[in-house]
N, C-alpha and C positions, 0 to 999 in steps of 0.2 A: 842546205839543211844537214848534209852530211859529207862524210871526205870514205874515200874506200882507197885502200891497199890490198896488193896481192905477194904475199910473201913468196920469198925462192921454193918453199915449198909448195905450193900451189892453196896454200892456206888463205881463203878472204876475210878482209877486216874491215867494217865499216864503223865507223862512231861516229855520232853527234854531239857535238859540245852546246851544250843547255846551262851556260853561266848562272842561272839563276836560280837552278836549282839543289835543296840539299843532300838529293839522293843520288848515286850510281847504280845504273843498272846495266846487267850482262849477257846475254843471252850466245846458247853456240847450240846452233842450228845443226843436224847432221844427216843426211840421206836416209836413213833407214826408216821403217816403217811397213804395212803390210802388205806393201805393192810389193815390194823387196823379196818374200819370203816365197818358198815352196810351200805346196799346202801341208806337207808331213812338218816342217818349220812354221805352220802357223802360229804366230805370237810371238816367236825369237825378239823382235826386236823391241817390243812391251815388257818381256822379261828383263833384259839388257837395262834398259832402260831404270828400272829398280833397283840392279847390283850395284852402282857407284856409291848409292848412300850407304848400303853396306857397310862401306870400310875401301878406305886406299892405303897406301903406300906412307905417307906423312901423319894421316888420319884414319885410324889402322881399325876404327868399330865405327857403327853407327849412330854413337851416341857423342863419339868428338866429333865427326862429320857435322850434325845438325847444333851440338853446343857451341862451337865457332861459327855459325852463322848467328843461331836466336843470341848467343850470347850477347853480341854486340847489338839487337835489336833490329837483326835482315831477318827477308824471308828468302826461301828458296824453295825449287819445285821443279818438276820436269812432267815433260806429256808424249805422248805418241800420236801418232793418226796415221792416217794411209800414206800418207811419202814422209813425212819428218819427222825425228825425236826430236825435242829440244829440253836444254837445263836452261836453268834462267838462277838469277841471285839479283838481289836488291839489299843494300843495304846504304847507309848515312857515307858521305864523302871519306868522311875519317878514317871508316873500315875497308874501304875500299881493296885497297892489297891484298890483308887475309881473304877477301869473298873471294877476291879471283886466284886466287894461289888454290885455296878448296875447290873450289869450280873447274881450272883445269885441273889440278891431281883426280878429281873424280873421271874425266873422261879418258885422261893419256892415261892412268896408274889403280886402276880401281882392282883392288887384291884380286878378286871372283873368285873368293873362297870357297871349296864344294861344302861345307858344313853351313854357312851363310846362305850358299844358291838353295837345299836343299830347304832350308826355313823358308827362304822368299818364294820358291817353286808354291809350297803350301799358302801363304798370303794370296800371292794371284791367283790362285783355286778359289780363294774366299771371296776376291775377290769379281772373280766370273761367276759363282754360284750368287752373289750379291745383285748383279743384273738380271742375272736370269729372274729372278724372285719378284723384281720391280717391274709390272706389266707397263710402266710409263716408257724404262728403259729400254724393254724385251722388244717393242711396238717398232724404239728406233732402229733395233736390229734386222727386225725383221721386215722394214719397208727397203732398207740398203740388199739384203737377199733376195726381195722382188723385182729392183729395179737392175742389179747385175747379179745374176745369176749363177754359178759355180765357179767364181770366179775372185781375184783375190781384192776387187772393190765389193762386193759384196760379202764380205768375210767379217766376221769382229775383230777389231786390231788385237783386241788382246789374246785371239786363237779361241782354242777350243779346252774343258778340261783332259781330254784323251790328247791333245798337241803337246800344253804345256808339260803334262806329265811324262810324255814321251823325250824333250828336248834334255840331250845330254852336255854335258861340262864341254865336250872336245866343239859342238854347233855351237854354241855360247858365245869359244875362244875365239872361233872361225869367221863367223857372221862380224863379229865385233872387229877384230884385225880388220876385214876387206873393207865393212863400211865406215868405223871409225878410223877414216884418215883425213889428212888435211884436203885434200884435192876436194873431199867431199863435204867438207865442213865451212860451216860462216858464221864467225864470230862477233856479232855486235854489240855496242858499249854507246851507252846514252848517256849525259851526267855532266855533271861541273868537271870534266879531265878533255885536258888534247887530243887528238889525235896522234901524236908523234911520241907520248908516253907510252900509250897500248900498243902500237907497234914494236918500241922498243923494250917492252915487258912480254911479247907475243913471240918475237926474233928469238929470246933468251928461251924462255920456256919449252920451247917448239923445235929446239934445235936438231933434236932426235926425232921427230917425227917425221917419217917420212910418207911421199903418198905413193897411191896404190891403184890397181882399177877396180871401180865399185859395180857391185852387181846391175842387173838391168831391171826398169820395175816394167810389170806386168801393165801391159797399155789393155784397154777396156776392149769388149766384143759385144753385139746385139744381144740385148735379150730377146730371149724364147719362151720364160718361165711360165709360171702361173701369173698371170694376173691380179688374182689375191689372193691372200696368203692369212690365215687365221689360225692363229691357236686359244683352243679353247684352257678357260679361266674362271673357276667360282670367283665372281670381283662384283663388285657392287655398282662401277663403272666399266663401259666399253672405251677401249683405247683404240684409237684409230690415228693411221697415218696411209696421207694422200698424196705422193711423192709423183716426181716426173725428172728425168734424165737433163740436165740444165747445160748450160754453154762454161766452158773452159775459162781457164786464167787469162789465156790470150786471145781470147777471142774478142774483136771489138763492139760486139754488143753487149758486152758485160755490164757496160753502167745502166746501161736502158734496163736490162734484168734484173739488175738489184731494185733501181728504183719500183719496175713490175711488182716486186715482191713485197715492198716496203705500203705503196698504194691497196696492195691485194691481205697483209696480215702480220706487217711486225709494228704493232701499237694497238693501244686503246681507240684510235680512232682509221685505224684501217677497216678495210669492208666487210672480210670476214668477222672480227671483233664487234663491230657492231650488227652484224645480221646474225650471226649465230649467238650472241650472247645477249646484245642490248633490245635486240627485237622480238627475237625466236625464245631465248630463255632455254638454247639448247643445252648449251656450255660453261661452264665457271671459268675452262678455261682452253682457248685458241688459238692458235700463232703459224706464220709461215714463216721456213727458214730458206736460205740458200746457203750452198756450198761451190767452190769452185777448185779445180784440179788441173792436172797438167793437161789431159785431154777431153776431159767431160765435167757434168757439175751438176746439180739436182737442187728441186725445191721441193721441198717438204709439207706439210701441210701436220698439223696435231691437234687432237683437240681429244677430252674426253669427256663420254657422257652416259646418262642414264642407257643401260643395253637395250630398253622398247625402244629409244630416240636414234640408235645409231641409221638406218636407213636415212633417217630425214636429216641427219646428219653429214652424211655421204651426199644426198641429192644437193644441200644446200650449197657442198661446198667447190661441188661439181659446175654448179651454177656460175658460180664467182667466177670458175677459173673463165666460162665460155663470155663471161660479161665482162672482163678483161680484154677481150679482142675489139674491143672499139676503144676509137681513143677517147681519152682520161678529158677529164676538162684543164683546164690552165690552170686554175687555183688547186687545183687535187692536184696532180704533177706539182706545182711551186710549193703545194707543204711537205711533196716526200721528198722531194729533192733538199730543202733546207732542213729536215728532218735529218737526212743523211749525212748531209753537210755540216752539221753543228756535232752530232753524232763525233763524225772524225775526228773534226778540230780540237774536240774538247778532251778524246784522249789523245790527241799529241802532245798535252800537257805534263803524261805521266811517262818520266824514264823505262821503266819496265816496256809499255805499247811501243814507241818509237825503237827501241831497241830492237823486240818484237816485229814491230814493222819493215828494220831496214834487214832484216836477219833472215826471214821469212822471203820476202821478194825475192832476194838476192839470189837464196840457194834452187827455190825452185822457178824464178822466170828468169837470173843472169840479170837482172836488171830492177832498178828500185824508183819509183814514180814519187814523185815528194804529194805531200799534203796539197798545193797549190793544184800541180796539175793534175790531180784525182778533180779536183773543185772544177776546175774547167772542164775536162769532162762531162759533169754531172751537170752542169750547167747547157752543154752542149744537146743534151737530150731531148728530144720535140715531143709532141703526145702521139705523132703517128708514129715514133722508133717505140712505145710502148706495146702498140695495138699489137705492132710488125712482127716482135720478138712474143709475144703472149700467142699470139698464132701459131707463130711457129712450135712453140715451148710447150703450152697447155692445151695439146687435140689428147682428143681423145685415142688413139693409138699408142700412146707413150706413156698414158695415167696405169699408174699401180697402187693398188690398197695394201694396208696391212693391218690385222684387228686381232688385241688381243682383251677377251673379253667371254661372256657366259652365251653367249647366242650371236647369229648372224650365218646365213646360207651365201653362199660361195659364188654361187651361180647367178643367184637377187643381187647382189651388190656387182656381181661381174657387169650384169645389164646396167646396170646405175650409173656406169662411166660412160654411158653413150648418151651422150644431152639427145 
């Protein structure tokens, strides 16, 4: 599926060559994120992250930066989370060159203009006051604050507005030098092109960049916190999220978990969707999610609803999780399973996911699973590795709430996580 290189610089390179398809896509993976950060640097690397569209070195504003991509009919973007930033560019075979020429200029050469920083500094205010606003969004912060606790997994990657307002030009320079180096960075390229092109366009480009030793992230600690967590909201709807501390990237019960999760609330026809919505008429709308990290990983629960229903809300979904510990039947297991499995395969169709895919692995497990053997895997799974890990996963000792909404007592809902 894929070929990797490790350049003299400590730079990784993976691509996929996909013959068949019209697009190239590129993604460069890079360590930073909010594990990275001190809490007075909360946000540094969210901010970072914004400054390259700014304006580089070649593409000197923000408006050639983005016209050389849309011009040619790509898109481009970049994201944050708790261990990774990544840029990504997609664009048609033909343009390929200029995408990546913009793409690395943005990360090795990005001006970080203080007149630029000081515009963008205001944007990411907007847009943190922008979350803050949207109780749907405020809900997911605030279950991530319940479930780690002072700590920098339970943080908003994007900081705080008293962070970002605080982070000076010289933290900016600093943070970015240490983490954006090659030792820390992984490059991947999916697309109708070789592998021994992007190597030999990677060698050129990169020849000055040298690496470095990158900060250390912040590894998790038990929670102690409150158990739930509510902020009050004139809203017309209660938002709730019903989280628990989940299993790691490497952990080998990871497939059993997703599938847990997939049988327990991501579709139309998972248990939660149909007891809270198609039966109960509590919800318009409910879903479970998982996440997973270098050494912890959490499922989520959302759902929101009328503020009298939230109780019955909470019980309902408390129920599910303790009705999870028995095993699943064979036909429920063989739909979430091939649920999951068609799921993948069908974005390994798209350059941008597999790029994504092999970029992502790479920087944070050192190692990249192809599509096949995630399938075996998932195939591998019994209904009693479901029961085994739902046990473990979903007691009531690890459940955390988070409600933002007009009403709801502290204490009532604390009792409510005990089936």
């Amino acid at each position: 599926m894929y070929q990797r290189s490790v350049l003299d610089n400590k730079l990784r390179v993976l691509t996929s060559t996909m013959a068949h398809t019209q697009s190239v896509s590129m993604v460069i993976c890079v360590g930073a994120g909010s594990r990275y950060e001190s809490d007075e640097l909360a946000g540094v690397s969210h901010f970072i992250e914004h400054l390259p569209f700014k304006g580089t070195e070649n593409w000197p504003t923000a408006r050639a930066v983005s016209e050389a991509i849309e011009g040619v009919g790509g898109i481009m973007n970049a994201s944050t989370d708790r261990e990774m930033t990544v840029f990504w560019v997609k664009v048609a075979k033909l343009h390929f060159k200029i995408a990546f020429a913009v793409l690395m200029d943005m990360v090795l050469h990005s001006r970080l203009d203080p007149e630029e920083v000081e515009k963008e500094r205001e944007v990411i205010q907007e847009e943190l006051r922008m979350t803050y606003d949207q109780p749907s969004y405020r809900v997911d912060l605030l279950i991530d604050e319940a479930m780690w606790p002072d700590q920098a997994m339970g943080r908003d990657v994007g900081g705080t507005l008293e962070t970002v307002a605080d982070i000076q030009q010289k933290d900016i320079h600093d943070y970015m030098t240490q983490q954006y180096n090659p030792a820390n960075t992984v490059i991947a390229v999916a697309g109708n092109v070789t592998h021994d092109e992007i190597v030999d366009m990677l060698v050129e480009t990169t020849q000055d960049w040298k690496p470095l030793k990158s900060l250390d992230w912040e590894p998790v600690t038990s929670s102690s916190g409150s158990v739930v967590k509510i902020e009050r909201r004139r809203s017309d709807q209660t938002h709730l999220c019903l989280g628990v501390p989940g299993l790691s990237m490497a952990d080998p019960d990871r497939y059993a978990f997703n599938l847990m999760n997939t049988i327990l609330g991501d579709g139309m026809s998972s248990r939660l969707f149909l007891n809270l919505r198609e039966e109960q008429g509590l919800a318009y709308d409910v879903s479970s999610s998982t996440s997973s990290y270098r050494d912890t990983g959490a499922l989520v629960v959302y759902c929101g609803v009328e503020p009298q229903k939230t109780n019955d809300a909470v019980k309902t979904i408390v129920s599910e999780f303790h009705g999870m510990h028995e095993d699943p039947s064979e036909q429920e297991l063989n739909k979430a399973r091939e649920y999951s499995k068609g799921t993948l395969l069908l974005r390994m169709e798209d350059t941008r996911a597999v790029a994504s895919w092999l970029g992502g692995q790479e920087l944070l497990q050192n190692q990249v699973r192809t599509p096949d053997e995630i399938v075996s895997l998932l195939d591998a799974v019994q209904p009693s590795d479901i029961a085994r890990v739902a046990k473990s996963v979903l007691n009531d000792e690890q459940m955390r709430l988070a409600v933002v909404g007009p009403r709801g007592g502290a204490k009532t809902l604390a009792d409510m996580l005990h089936f």
